[in-house]
Steps between C-alpha positions, in 0.01 A plus 500: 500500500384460149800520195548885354690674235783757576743613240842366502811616330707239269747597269355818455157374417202558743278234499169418750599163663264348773666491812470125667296642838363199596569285831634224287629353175230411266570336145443795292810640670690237274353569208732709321297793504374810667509341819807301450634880391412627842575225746882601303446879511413466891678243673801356288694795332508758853698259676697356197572808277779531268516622139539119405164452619301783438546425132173338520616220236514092475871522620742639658815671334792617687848573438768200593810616691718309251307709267215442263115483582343196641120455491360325827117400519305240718157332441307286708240258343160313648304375229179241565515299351851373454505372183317588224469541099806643364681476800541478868639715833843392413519617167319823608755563751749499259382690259371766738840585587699507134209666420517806754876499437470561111230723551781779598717419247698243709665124347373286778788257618435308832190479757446330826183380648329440804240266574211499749359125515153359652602242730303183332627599125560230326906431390392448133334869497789679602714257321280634164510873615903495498546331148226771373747748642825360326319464180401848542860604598655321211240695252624839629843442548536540891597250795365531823779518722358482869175434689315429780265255671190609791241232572136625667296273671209362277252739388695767530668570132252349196805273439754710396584854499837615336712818475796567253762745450653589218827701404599644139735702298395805393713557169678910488246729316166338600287699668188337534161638709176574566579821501672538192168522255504837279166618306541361146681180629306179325331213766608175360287160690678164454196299410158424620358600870322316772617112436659404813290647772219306297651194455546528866133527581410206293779296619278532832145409388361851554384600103123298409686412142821298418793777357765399295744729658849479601724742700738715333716459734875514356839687542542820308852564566613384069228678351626828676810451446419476078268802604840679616681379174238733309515790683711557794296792617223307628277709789326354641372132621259279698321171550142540545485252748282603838212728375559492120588692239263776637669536854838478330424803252377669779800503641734545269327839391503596932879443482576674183264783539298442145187328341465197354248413238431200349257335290281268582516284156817441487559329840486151400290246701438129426151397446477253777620800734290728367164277546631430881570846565164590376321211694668589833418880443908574529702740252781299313737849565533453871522093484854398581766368280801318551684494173385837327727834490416874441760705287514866484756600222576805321257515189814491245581167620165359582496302182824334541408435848175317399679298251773360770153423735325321221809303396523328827229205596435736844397775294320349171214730550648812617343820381466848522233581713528917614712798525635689793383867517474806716210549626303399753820433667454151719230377307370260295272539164382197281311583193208215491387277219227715484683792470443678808792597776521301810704551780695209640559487846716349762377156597353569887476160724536164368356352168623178489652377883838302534571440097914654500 
């Protein structure tokens, strides 16, 4: 039966999500998107649902019995190939994790991580995957506390696949969400878009020109807490990892029940991005990042917010790039170069396989 729209209810927002009909998995059900969205809607929250969940963000929060609020994610990570410019699966699995933690306001404090290993994998891989991950640890400030170790028979896993968990303090007042954006809010963007799921791509041979590209890939969890510092009212925020900046918009404004527009020139985009981007016929807003954050702060304090992004080597070339607003509720509105309105959607299927 072929894929179909049907609207679903989350926090408040109606939204058309495709509903994963199909007889089997395919990859665009892991791309972060529309179908990614439905294969959610359909199959994991009737059986799992709780308020916890139905939040629809990167983590978790619930309430401790001792007291408090603890922020709870998990992240798995397959990546071909293993290593490449800027960083490797370790260091991604890391940073996945602080990253989703921070993103609702959390202080990320330990992980643990499970590994699923290719029988035939050589010692000195692994042994290079695991002191990625400490390095990575030891840049955010976390320890990974527990683990676990499957082995497939050969052919079976691309090498290595690995999952972490991640738990956080969430500090009293925060209130961080997707849901939280209010019309007049400012969008802040930590820097420049599209740099790790290309530097992915040519780390496997598959663009016709050398890039000089590295990942973004890095953990977030300082610069949002300087972010914090400037204005502890902070709405709203989100890595743009699996379908972009363009899926995440999307929904953020289905959560919260607004519009988002943003402007097309001030999203920055390195050259050597750009000119891949443009070669492959791919937009840089729905190419994945691994180091980049989305802010959506009341406008009184969007300038002191951009100042505590800017002053932190994570967010050099943050900027202002929209405004929330009311209408048309659940969607998103880019104003063009050219000066025209364009409507950004959610990313469908896959763009770019196997690249968080």
């Amino acid at each position: 039966m072929d894929d179909h729209t049907e609207d679903v209810t989350m926090q408040g927002a109606v939204c058309p999500v495709p509903l994963p009909y199909k007889a089997q998995i395919v990859l665009g059900h892991g791309s972060g998107g529309k179908m990614t969205q439905g294969l959610i809607e359909s199959v994991f929250y009737p059986p799992f649902e709780n308020p916890a969940l139905l939040r629809g963000d990167d983590s978790a929060v619930v309430v401790s019995p001792q007291g408090g609020k603890l922020a709870l994610t998990t992240d798995s990570h397959v990546v071909t190939p293993l290593f490449f410019p800027g960083g490797d699966i370790g260091r991604l699995a890391v940073c996945g994790a602080v990253n989703d933690l921070c993103m609702v306001g959390a202080q990320p404090q330990w992980l643990t991580a499970g590994f699923i290993l290719e029988e035939g994998l050589p010692f000195e891989v692994l042994e290079r995957v695991t002191q990625s991950m400490r390095a990575a640890a030891e840049d955010a400030g976390v320890i990974i506390v527990a683990g676990d170790t499957k082995v497939t028979e050969r052919g079976k896993a691309d090498g290595i696949f690995i999952n972490t968990n991640g738990i956080g303090w969430v500090p009293e007042g925060r209130d961080v969400s997707g849901a939280n954006a209010r019309a007049g809010d400012v969008v802040l963007l930590s820097g420049s878009l599209g740099d790790h799921g290309i530097a992915v791509l040519a780390a496997r041979g598959e663009l016709e020109f050398e890039a000089q590209v590295e990942s973004d890939m890095a953990p977030l969890n300082a610069m949002v807490e300087m972010m914090f510092e400037a204005c502890s009212g902070i709405r709203v925020l989100r890595d743009p990892t699996r379908g972009g900046l363009a899926t995440t918009l999307n929904e953020i404004a289905c959560q919260s029940r607004v519009g988002i527009r943003i402007d097309e020139q001030s999203i920055p985009v390195h050259g050597a991005v750009e000119a891949a981007c443009e070669m492959l016929g791919f937009d840089p807003l729905y190419v994945a990042n691994e180091g980049k954050l989305v802010a959506i702060v009341p406008a009184d304090a969007s300038e002191d917010v951009l100042e505590a992004m800017q002053s932190h080597p994570y967010g050099k070339e943050a900027c202002v790039i929209g405004e929330v607003v009311e209408e048309p509720a659940g969607r998103v509105l880019m104003q063009t170069a050219i000066g025209s309105t364009r409507v950004v959607e959610t990313l469908s299927g896959e763009m770019l396989p196997r690249i968080c």
